[in-house]
ROTILUM-233962 format. One record per residue (C-alpha): chain; x, y negated, z negated; residue in three letters. Coordinates in Angstrom, 1 decimal. Each point is the difference from the previous one (the first is absolute). Example, Ala and Ser with C-alpha at 12.3 -4.5 7.8 and 13.67 -1.06 7.14 Angstrom:
// ROTILUM-233962
+--------+--------+--------+--------+--------+
| chaine |     xx |     yy |     zz | residu |
+--------+--------+--------+--------+--------+
|      A |   12.3 |    4.5 |   -7.8 |    ALA |
|      A |    1.4 |   -3.4 |    0.7 |    SER |
+--------+--------+--------+--------+--------+
***
This chain:
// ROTILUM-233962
+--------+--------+--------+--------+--------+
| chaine |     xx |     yy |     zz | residu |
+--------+--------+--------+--------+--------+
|      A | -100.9 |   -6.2 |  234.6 |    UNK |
|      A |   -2.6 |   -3.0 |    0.8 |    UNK |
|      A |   -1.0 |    2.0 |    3.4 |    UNK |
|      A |   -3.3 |    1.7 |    0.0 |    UNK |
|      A |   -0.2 |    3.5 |    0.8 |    UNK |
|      A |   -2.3 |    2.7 |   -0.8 |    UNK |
|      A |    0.4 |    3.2 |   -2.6 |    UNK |
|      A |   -2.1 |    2.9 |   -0.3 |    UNK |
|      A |    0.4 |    2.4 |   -3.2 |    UNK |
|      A |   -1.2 |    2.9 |   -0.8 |    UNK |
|      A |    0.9 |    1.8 |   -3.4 |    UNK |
|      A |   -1.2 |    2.7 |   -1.7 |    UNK |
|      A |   -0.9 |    0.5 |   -3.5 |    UNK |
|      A |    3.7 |    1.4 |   -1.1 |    UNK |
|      A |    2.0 |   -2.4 |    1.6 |    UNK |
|      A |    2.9 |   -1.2 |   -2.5 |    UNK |
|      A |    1.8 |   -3.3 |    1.3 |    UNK |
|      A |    2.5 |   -2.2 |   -1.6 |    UNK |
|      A |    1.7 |   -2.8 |    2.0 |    UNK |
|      A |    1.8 |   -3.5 |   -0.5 |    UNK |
|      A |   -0.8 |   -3.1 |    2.0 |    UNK |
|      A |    1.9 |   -2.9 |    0.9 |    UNK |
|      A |   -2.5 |   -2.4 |   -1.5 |    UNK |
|      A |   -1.2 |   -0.8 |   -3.3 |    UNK |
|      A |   -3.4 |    1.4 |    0.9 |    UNK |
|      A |    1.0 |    3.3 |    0.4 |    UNK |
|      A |    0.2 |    2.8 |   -3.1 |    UNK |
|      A |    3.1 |    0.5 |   -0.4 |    UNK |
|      A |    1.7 |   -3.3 |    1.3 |    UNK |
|      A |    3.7 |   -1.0 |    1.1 |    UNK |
|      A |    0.4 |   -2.9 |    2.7 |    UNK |
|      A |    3.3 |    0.6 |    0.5 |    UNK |
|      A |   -1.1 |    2.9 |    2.4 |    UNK |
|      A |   -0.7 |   -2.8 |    2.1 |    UNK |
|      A |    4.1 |   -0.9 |    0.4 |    UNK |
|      A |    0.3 |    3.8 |    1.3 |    UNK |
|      A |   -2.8 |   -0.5 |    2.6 |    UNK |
|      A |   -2.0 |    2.4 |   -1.9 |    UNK |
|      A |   -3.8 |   -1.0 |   -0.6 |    UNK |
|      A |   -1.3 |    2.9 |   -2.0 |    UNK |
|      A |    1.4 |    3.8 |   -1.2 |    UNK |
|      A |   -1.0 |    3.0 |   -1.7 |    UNK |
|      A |   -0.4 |    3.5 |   -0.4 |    UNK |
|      A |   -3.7 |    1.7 |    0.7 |    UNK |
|      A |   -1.3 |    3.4 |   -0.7 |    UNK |
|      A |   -3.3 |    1.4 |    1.5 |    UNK |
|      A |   -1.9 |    3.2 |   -1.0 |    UNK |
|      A |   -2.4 |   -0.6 |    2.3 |    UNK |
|      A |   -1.2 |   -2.3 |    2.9 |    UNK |
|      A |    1.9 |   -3.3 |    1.1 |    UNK |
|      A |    0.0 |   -1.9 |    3.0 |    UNK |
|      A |    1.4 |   -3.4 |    0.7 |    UNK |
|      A |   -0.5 |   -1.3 |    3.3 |    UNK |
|      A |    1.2 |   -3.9 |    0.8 |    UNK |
|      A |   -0.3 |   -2.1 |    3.0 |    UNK |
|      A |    2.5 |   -3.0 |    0.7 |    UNK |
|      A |    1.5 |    0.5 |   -2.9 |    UNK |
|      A |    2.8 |   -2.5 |   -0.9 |    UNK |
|      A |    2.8 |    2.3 |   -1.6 |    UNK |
|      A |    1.4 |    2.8 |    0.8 |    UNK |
|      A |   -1.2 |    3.3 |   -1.8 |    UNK |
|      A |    2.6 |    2.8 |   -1.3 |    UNK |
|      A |   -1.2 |    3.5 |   -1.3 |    UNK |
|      A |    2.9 |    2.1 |   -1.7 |    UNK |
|      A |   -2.0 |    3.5 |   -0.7 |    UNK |
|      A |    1.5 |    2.3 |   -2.9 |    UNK |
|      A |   -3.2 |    2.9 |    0.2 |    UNK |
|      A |   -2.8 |    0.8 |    1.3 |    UNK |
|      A |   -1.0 |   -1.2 |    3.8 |    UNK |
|      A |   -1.3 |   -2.4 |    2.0 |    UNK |
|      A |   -0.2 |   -1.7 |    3.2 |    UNK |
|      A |    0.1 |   -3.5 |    1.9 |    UNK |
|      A |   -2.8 |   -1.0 |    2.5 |    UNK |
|      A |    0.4 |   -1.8 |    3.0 |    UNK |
|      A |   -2.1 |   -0.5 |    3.0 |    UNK |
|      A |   -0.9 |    3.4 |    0.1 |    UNK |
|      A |    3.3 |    1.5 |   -0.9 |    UNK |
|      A |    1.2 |    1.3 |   -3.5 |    UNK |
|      A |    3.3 |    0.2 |   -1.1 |    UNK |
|      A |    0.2 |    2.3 |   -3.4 |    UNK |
|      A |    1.8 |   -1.0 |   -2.7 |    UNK |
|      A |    1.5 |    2.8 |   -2.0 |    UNK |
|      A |    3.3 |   -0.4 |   -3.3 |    UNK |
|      A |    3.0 |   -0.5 |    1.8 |    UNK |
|      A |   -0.9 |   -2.8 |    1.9 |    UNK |
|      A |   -1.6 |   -3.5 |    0.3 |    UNK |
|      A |   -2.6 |   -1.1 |    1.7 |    UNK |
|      A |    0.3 |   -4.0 |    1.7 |    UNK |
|      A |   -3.1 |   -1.8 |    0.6 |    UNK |
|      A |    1.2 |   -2.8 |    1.3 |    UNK |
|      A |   -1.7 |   -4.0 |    0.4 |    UNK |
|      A |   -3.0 |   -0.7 |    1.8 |    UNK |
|      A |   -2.4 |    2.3 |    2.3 |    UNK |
|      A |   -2.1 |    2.6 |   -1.8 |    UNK |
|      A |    0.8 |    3.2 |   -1.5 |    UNK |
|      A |    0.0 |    1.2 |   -3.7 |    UNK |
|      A |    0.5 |    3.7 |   -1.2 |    UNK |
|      A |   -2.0 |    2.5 |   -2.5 |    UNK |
|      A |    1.0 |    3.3 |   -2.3 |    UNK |
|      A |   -0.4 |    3.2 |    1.8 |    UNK |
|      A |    0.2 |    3.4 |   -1.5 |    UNK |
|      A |   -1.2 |    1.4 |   -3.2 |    UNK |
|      A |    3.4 |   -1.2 |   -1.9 |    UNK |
|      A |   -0.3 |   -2.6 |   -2.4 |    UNK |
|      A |    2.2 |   -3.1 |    2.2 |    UNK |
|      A |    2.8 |   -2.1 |   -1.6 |    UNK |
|      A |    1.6 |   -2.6 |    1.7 |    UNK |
|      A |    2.2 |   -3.4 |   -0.5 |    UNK |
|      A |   -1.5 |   -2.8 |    2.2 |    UNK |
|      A |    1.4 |   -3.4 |    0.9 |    UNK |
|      A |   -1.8 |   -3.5 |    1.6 |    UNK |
|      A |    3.2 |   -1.4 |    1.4 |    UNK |
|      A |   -0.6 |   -4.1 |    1.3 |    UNK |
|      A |    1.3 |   -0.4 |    3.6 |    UNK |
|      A |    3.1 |   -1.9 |   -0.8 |    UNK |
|      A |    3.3 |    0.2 |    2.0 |    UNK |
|      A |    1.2 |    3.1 |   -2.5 |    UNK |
|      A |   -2.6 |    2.0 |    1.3 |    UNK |
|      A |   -0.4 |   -1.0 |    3.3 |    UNK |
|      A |    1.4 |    3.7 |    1.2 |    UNK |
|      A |   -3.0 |    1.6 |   -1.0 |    UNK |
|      A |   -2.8 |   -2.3 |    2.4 |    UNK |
|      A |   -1.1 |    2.4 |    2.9 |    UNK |
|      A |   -2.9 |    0.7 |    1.6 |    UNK |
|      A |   -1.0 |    2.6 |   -1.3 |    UNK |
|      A |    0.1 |    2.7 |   -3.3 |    UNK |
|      A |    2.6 |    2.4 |   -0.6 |    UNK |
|      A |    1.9 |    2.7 |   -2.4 |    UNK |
|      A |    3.2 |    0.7 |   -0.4 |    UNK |
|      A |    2.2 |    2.3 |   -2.1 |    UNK |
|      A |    1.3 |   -1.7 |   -3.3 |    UNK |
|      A |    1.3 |    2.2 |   -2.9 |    UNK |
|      A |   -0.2 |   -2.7 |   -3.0 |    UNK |
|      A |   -3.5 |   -0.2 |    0.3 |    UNK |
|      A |   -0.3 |    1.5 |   -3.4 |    UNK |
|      A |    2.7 |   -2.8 |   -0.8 |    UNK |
|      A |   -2.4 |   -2.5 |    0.6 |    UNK |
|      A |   -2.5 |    1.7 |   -2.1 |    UNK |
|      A |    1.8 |    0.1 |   -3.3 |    UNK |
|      A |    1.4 |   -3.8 |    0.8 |    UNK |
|      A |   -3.4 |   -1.4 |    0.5 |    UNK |
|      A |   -1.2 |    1.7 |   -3.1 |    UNK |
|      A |    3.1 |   -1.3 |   -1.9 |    UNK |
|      A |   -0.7 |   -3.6 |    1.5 |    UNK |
|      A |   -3.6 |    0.1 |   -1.4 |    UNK |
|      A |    0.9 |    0.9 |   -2.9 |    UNK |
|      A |    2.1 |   -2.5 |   -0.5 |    UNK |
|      A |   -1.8 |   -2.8 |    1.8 |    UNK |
|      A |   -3.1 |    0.6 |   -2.6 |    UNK |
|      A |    2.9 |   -0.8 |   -2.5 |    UNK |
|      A |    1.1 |   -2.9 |    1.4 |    UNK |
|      A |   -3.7 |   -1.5 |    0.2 |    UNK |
|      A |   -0.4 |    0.6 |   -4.1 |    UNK |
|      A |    3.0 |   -2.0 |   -0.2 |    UNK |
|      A |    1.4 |    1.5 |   -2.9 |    UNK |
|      A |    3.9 |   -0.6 |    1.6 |    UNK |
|      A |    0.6 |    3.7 |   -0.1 |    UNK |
|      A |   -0.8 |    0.9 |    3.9 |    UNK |
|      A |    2.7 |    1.2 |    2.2 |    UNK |
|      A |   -2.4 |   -1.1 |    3.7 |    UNK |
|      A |    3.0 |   -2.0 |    1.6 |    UNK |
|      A |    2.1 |    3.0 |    0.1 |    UNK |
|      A |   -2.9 |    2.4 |    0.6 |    UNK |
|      A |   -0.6 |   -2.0 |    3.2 |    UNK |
|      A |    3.5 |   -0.2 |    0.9 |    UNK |
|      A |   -0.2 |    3.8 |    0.1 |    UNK |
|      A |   -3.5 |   -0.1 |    1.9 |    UNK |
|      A |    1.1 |   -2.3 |    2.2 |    UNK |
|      A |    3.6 |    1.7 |    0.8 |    UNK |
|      A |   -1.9 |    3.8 |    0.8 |    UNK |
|      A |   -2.2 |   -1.7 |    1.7 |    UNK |
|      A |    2.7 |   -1.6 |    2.3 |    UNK |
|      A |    1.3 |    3.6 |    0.0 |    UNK |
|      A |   -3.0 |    1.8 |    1.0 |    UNK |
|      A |   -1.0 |   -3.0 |    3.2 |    UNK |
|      A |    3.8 |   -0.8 |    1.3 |    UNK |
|      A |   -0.6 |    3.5 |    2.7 |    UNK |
|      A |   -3.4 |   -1.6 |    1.3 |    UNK |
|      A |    1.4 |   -3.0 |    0.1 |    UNK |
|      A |    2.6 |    0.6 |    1.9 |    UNK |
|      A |   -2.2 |    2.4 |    2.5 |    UNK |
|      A |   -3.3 |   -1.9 |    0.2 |    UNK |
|      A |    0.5 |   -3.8 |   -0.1 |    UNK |
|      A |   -0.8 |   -2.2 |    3.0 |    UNK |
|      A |    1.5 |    1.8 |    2.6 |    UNK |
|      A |   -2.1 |    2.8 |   -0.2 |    UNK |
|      A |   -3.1 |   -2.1 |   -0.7 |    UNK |
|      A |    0.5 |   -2.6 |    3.1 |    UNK |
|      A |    0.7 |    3.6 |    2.2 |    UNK |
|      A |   -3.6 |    1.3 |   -1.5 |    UNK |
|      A |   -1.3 |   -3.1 |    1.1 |    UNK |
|      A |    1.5 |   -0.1 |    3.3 |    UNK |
|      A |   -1.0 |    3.7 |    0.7 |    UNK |
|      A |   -3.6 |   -1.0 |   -0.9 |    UNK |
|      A |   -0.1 |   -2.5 |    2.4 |    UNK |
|      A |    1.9 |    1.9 |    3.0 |    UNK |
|      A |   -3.5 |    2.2 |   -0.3 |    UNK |
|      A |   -1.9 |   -3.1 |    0.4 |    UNK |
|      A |    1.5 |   -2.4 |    2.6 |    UNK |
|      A |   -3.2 |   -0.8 |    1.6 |    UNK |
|      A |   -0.9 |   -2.2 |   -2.9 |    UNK |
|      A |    0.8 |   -3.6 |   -1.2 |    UNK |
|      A |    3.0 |    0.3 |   -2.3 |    UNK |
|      A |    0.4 |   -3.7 |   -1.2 |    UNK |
|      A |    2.6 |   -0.3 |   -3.0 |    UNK |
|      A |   -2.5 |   -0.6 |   -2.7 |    UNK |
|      A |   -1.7 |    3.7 |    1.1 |    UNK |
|      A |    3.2 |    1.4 |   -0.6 |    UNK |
|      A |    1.1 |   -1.3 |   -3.1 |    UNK |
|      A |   -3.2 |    0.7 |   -1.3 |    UNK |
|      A |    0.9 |    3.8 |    1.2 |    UNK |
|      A |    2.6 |   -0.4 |   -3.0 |    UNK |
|      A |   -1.5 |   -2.2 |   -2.3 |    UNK |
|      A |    2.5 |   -2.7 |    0.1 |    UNK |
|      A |   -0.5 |   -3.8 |    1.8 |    UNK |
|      A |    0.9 |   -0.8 |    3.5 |    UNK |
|      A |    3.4 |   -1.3 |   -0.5 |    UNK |
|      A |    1.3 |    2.4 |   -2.4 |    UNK |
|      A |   -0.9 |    2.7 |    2.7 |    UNK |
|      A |    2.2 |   -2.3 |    2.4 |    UNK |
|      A |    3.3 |    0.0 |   -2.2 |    UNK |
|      A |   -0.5 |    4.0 |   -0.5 |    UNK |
|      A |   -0.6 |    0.5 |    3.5 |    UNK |
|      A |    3.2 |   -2.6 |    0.7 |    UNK |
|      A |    2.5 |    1.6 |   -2.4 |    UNK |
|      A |   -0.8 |    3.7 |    0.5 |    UNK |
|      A |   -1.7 |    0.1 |    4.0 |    UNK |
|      A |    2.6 |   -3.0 |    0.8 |    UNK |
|      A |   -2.6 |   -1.5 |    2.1 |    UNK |
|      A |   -3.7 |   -1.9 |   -1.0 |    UNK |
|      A |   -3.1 |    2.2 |   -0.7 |    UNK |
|      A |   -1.8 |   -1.3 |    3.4 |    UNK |
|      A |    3.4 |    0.5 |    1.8 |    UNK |
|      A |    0.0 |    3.8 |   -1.4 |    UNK |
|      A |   -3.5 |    0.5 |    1.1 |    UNK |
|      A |    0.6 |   -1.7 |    3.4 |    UNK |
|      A |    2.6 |    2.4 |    0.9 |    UNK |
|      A |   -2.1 |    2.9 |   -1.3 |    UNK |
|      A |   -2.7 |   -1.2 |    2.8 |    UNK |
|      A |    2.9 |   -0.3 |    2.5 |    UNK |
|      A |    1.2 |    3.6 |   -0.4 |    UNK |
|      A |   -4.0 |    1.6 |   -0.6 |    UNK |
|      A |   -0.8 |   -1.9 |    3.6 |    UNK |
|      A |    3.2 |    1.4 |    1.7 |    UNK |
|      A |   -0.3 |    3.1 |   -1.2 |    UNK |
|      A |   -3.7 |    0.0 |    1.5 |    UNK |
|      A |    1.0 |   -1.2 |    3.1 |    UNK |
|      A |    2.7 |    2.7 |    0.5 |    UNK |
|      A |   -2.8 |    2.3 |   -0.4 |    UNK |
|      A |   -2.4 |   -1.4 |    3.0 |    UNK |
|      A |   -2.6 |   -2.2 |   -1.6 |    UNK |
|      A |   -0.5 |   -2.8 |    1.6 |    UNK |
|      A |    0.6 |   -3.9 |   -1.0 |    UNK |
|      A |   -3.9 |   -0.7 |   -0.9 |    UNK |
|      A |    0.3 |    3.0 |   -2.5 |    UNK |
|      A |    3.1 |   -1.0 |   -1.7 |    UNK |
|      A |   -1.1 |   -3.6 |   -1.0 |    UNK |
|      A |   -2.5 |    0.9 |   -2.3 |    UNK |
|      A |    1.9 |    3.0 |   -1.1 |    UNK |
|      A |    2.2 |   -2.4 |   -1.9 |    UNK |
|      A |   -2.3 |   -2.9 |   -0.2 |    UNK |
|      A |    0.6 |   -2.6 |    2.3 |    UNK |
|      A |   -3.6 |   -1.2 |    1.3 |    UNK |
|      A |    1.6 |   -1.2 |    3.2 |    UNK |
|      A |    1.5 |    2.0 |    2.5 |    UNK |
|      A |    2.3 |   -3.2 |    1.5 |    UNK |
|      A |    1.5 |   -0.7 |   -3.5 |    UNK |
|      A |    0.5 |    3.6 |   -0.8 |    UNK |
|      A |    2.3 |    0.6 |    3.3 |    UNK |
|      A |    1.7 |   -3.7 |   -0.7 |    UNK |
|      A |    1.0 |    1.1 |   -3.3 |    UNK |
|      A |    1.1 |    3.4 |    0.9 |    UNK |
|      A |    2.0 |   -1.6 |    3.3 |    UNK |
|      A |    1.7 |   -2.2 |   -2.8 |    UNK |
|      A |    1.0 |    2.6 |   -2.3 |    UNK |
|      A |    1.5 |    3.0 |    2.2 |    UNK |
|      A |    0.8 |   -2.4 |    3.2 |    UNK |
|      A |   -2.5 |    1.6 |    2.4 |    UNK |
|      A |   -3.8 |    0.0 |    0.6 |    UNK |
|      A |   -2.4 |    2.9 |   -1.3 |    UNK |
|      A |   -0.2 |    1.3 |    3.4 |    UNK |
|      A |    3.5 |    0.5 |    1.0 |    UNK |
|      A |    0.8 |    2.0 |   -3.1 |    UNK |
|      A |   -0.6 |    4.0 |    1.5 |    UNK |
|      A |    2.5 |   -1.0 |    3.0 |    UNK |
|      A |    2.6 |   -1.6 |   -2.6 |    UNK |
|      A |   -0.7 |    2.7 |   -2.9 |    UNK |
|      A |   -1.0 |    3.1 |    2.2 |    UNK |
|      A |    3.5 |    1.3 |   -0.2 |    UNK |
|      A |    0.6 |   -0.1 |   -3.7 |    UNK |
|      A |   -3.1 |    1.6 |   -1.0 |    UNK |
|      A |    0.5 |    3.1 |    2.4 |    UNK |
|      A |    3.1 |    0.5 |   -1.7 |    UNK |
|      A |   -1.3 |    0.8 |   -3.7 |    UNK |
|      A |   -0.6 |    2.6 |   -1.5 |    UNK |
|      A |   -4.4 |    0.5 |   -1.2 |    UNK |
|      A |    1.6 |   -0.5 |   -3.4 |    UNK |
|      A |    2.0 |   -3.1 |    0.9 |    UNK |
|      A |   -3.2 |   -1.3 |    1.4 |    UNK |
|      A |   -2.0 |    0.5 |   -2.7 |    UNK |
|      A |    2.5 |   -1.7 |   -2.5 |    UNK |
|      A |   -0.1 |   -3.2 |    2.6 |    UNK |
|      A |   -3.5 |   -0.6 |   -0.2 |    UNK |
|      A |   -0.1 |   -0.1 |   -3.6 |    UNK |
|      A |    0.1 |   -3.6 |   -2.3 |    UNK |
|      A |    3.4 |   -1.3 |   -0.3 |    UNK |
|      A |    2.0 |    1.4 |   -3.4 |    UNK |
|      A |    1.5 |   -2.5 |   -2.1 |    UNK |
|      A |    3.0 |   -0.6 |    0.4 |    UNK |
|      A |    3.0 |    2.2 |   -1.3 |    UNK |
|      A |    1.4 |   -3.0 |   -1.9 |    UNK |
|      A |   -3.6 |   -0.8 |   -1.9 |    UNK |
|      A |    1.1 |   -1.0 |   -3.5 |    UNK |
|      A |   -1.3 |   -0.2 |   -3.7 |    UNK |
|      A |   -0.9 |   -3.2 |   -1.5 |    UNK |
|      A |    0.6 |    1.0 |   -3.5 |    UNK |
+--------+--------+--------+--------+--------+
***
């Protein structure tokens, strides 16, 4: 948690809060939240205004609502958060959420570290999803801070182990569908869709990583294990396929160079000579006959970004 970030809070008067931290510092305390990945937890109830809003935030944020509303915030968009579900917030970018409604708001919230165990919920962006033991997650974070205060009057009669045993096992639980839904996959095909949009721009590894909030070669070994191929070898073929594509539909060489951007026109037809064994030109006469065959819908679906492919696994 050495990273700097920025926070912005905004509470109103009745705003009731109770929460245990992994460090000392924190009122109550319990480091061994750390061994669960878990930085901070607890349960928050607002009557009236609250807004938290953080940018490059470290951890990963986890909202389990039991009444009232609210919603996330997110470049513009907003996501409500109503009981029933939980809201995901994950590492890094900006975004935050606020109460909405006239109904006082009570919600479970976790700061998860971004360790292996919880490396299915880093995405690019915010989301909500069903989960029926959000009010689960309530009553064991209330438990656990109970107990925790306990343990830090040291009086030898607090149960916190087992309370976070419990915590820790719903909250396992409640994650293992995201997990298993959102995870790197999904992330590295947001990514990629992003930068389908955008092929006339440099796209040079560190960019991309930076898209995720991870380093340069962990973006490589994702890319590797669930794309099979290298992150610039992914994007390479994107540019391949944009600049066919283009071509089949009449624009000329000195178009499609920037479009995907090569500066020169000469290494732009080298490349593309190399990779689908004839030159820019000669691609209508050796293509012509496939494209007159598909269906508008077929066509459509070919211009688009490369999918992942079928076998893309989890690395849980």
């Amino acid at each position: 948690m050495a990273q700097i970030y920025q926070e912005r809070f905004e509470f109103g008067t009745d705003t009731r809060q109770r929460l245990v931290g992994a460090q000392q510092i924190h009122n109550a305390s319990y480091p061994p939240l750390w061994d669960r990945g878990i930085y901070m937890c607890g349960i928050s109830e607002a009557h009236d205004r609250l807004e938290i809003e953080r940018i490059d935030a470290p951890f990963h944020v986890l909202l389990f609502p039991v009444a009232g509303s609210g919603e996330l915030f997110e470049d513009g968009r907003r996501h409500p958060i109503q009981p029933g579900t939980l809201a995901l917030l994950p590492s890094g970018g900006q975004r935050g959420f606020r109460r909405t409604g006239s109904g006082v708001w009570q919600y479970a919230w976790f700061l998860l570290s971004t360790v292996a165990r919880w490396q299915g919920l880093a995405g690019p962006r915010s989301s909500v999803w069903p989960c029926p033991d959000s009010p689960l997650l309530h009553d064991a974070v209330s438990l656990f801070h109970s107990e925790a205060l306990r343990s830090n009057q040291r009086d030898g009669t607090d149960l916190a182990a087992p309370a976070l045993d419990l915590l820790s096992a719903a909250l396992i639980r409640a994650l293992t569908p995201i997990q298993h839904k959102q995870g790197w996959p999904l992330a590295l095909q947001a990514l990629f869709d992003t930068i389908a949009a955008r092929l006339d721009e440099d796209w040079p590894n560190e960019r991309m990583a930076t898209q995720l909030q991870i380093t340069p070669n962990h973006l490589h070994r994702l890319c590797v294990q669930h794309l099979g191929m290298a992150p610039g070898r992914y994007l390479f073929q994107l540019r391949m396929q944009h600049a066919r594509e283009l071509l089949l539909h009449g624009a000329g060489v000195s178009e499609v160079a920037p479009a995907i951007a090569y500066r020169e026109i000469a290494s732009f037809s080298r490349q593309y000579a190399r990779h689908y064994g004839f030159s820019p030109s000669q691609t209508r006469s050796r293509l012509a006959r496939f494209v007159s065959k598909r269906t508008p819908a077929e066509d459509a679906h070919a211009a688009t970004a490369a999918p992942l492919p079928s076998n893309a696994h989890l690395d849980n």
